[in-house]
C-alpha angles and dihedrals in degrees: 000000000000085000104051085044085061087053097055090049090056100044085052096061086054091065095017116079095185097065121077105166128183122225086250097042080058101055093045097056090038093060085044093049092045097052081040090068104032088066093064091055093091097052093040083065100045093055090044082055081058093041090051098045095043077056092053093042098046097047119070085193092061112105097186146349083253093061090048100047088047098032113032113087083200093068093040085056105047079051095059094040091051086061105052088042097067086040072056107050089049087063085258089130093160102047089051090042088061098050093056094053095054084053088050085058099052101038099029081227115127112216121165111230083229100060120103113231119183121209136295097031129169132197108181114207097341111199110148099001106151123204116179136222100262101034119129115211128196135218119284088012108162121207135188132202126277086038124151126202099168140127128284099204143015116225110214125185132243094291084044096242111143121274096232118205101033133137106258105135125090122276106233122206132223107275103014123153119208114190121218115286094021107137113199111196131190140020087296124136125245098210123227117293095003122144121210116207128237105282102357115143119222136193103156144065121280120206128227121293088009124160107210120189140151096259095039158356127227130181101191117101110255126167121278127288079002104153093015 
């Protein structure tokens, strides 16, 4: 790890002008980040105990926590994506960046290293779920495959080149079930407890305890997959 963090240090003075590191200044930070890292793994591992056993608990179809940690291409993905969230988190974007797409080529699921993700999370099935680089996900959130969580718009300045580092993902609330196909759009809020039905398109905020579908929508709490 240290090494391929060198690595990174040294990549980033090549596109950052405002970096002019020395070969020790880089071994030093190299043996920093690393310990760094080295210290979430613990609680990395903790969260992804709570991620393997949501998996085992949401899916009827699930004999054991062995055959979910082994089998499920969702937990091998929020792994990955764990992982590359605290690289991340150091300012070691592509390093991050490298591990999620790795994870992208196994899983077939699409999750930007920059994305926050709670615990107990689930993704069923997976292929072709998108997350996208400035969404905020709650605790005990389920996700199934074919799911977007991506951005409606991209601000430019005044010489329209893109803003880079601004919020424009969904904002997803603790206990939310999105069903396979649903595409969320935009920097709205999902709001605690809500279900979004299969293929429904969404731009705009949900309130707590919300069913969205494509024939309807409904405010009003319900148990959960009613109506889907």
């Amino acid at each position: 790890m240290k090494v391929q963090i060198q690595r990174e240090l040294w990549l980033q003075q090549q596109y950052r002008d405002d970096l002019n590191y020395t070969e020790a200044t880089i071994n030093h930070l190299s043996v920093e980040l690393t310990r760094q890292f080295a210290k979430t793994l613990p609680g990395i591992k903790f969260i992804l105990d709570s991620d393997v056993n949501a998996a085992y608990l949401g899916d009827p179809a699930a004999q054991s926590t062995s055959e979910v940690l082994f089998c499920y291409p969702g937990i091998a993905a929020i792994t990955f994506h764990r992982l590359a969230h605290a690289l991340y988190r150091l300012e070691l974007p592509l390093l991050a960046r490298i591990i999620a797409e790795v994870s992208h080529s196994e899983t077939g699921i699409d999750i930007h290293p920059g994305a926050t993700i709670g615990r107990s999370f689930f993704i069923d099935h997976g292929t072709g779920v998108v997350i996208g680089e400035t969404c905020v996900i709650g605790d005990r959130v389920r996700i199934y495959q074919a799911v977007t969580l991506g951005a409606k718009s991209f601000p430019r300045d005044e010489t329209g080149a893109l803003i880079k580092g601004q919020a424009r993902h969904p904002v997803i609330e603790d206990d939310v079930v999105i069903y396979s196909g649903a595409t969320v759009l935009g920097r709205i809020t999902i709001g605690k407890g809500s279900t979004i039905g299969g293929n429904v398109w969404l731009t705009k905020d949900v309130p707590p305890g919300s069913f969205i579908s494509q024939a309807r929508i409904r405010s009003d709490s319900f148990e959960n997959g009613g109506g889907i």
